[in-house]
C-alpha positions, 0 to 999 in steps of 0.5 A, spaced: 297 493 894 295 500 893 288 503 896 285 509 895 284 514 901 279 519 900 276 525 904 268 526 903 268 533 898 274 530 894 281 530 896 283 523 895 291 519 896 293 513 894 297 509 899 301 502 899 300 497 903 299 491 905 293 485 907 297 485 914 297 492 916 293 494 923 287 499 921 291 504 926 297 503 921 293 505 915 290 512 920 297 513 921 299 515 913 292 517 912 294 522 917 301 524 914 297 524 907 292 527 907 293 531 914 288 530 918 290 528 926 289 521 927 284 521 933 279 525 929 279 519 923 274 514 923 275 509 916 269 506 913 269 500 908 262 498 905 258 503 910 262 498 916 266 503 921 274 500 921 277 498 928 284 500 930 286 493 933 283 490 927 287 489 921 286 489 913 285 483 912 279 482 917 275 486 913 277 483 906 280 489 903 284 487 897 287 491 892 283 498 888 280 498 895 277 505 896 276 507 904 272 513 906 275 517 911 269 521 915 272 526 919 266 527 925 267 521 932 261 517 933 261 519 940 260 526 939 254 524 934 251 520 940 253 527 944 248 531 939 242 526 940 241 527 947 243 534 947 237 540 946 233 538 940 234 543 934 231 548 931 227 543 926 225 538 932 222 544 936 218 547 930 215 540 927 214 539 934 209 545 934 206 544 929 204 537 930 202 539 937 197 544 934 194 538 930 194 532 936 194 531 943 200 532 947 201 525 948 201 523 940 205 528 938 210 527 942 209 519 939 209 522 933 214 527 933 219 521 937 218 516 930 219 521 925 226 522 929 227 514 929 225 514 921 230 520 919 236 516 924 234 510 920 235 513 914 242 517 915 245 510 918 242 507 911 247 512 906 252 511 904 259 516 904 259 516 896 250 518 897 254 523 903 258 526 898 254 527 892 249 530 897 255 535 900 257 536 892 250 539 890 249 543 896 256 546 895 255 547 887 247 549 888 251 554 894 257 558 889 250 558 883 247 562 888 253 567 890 255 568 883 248 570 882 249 575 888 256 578 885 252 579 879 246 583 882 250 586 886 255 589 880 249 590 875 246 595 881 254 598 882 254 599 874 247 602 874 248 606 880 255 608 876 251 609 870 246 615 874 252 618 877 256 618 871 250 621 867 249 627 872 256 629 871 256 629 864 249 633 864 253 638 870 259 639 865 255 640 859 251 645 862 257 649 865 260 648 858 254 652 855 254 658 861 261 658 860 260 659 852 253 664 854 259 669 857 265 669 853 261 669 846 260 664 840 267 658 840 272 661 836 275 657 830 282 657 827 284 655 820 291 653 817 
């Protein structure tokens, strides 16, 4: 049977193999495909993270199956969440502090923590790379749109500059005609 492989952000490969292939195997020629070390690939089926010792057939992975790779380990998700709180938790919690008292805020504050897990947990890859897709093509809008500011200010600048010259020599053209007389003109 042939799977489809595919990396969030698009590069994808098609593999052929079997219903008895381990999970470990499959990370194996993803690793060789796709390039991607094994140790950093988690492999995810229907939202449902693949064991190494498990095979195919334990999560009835037919054929034309597609299978996400996700890049980043659990653990060091887990690690992020009990490391210092981000720059958003720490604003919101301000921010919820100045309306409740110290012990509501922090209840508050720790369920909109809990409710925004939640609903990161319930997203799909293919959500997951819509979202990357957006956010990527909203970010080249906004860099051509800076490349265009930047070369509409270095044409007019080039135009102000460019318009002296022409302006000095027309002058000097002008002095020059003033001290040697009128331009002469030859016939044939």
């Amino acid at each position: 049977m042939y799977l489809t492989v595919k990396l969030l952000l698009g590069r994808r490969c098609s593999l052929k193999v079997s219903g008895k292939e381990s999970v470990a195997t499959l990370k194996k020629l993803v690793s060789q495909h796709l390039q991607v070390p094994e140790e950093k690939q988690h492999l995810l089926f229907r939202g449902q993270l693949l064991a190494d010792d498990k095979h195919l057939s334990d999560y009835s992975i037919g054929p034309n199956a597609s299978i996400n790779v996700i890049m980043r380990p659990p653990e060091e998700a887990a690690l992020d969440k009990t490391g210092p709180p981000q720059p958003l938790w720490l604003q919101l919690g301000q921010v919820l502090g100045k309306h409740f008292g110290p012990k509501d805020a922090k209840a508050v504050l720790g369920l909109l923590r809990q409710e925004y897990e939640e609903r990161l947990q319930r997203l799909s890859p293919e959500a997951l790379e819509q979202l990357a897709g957006h956010l990527l093509a909203q970010q080249q809008l906004e860099e051509l749109a800076e490349e265009k500011e930047d070369l509409a200010a270095a044409s007019e600048l080039q135009q102000h500059d460019g318009g002296g010259e022409e302006e000095e020599e027309e002058e000097d053209g002008k002095e020059a005609a003033q001290q040697t007389g009128p331009p002469c003109s030859f016939t044939h």
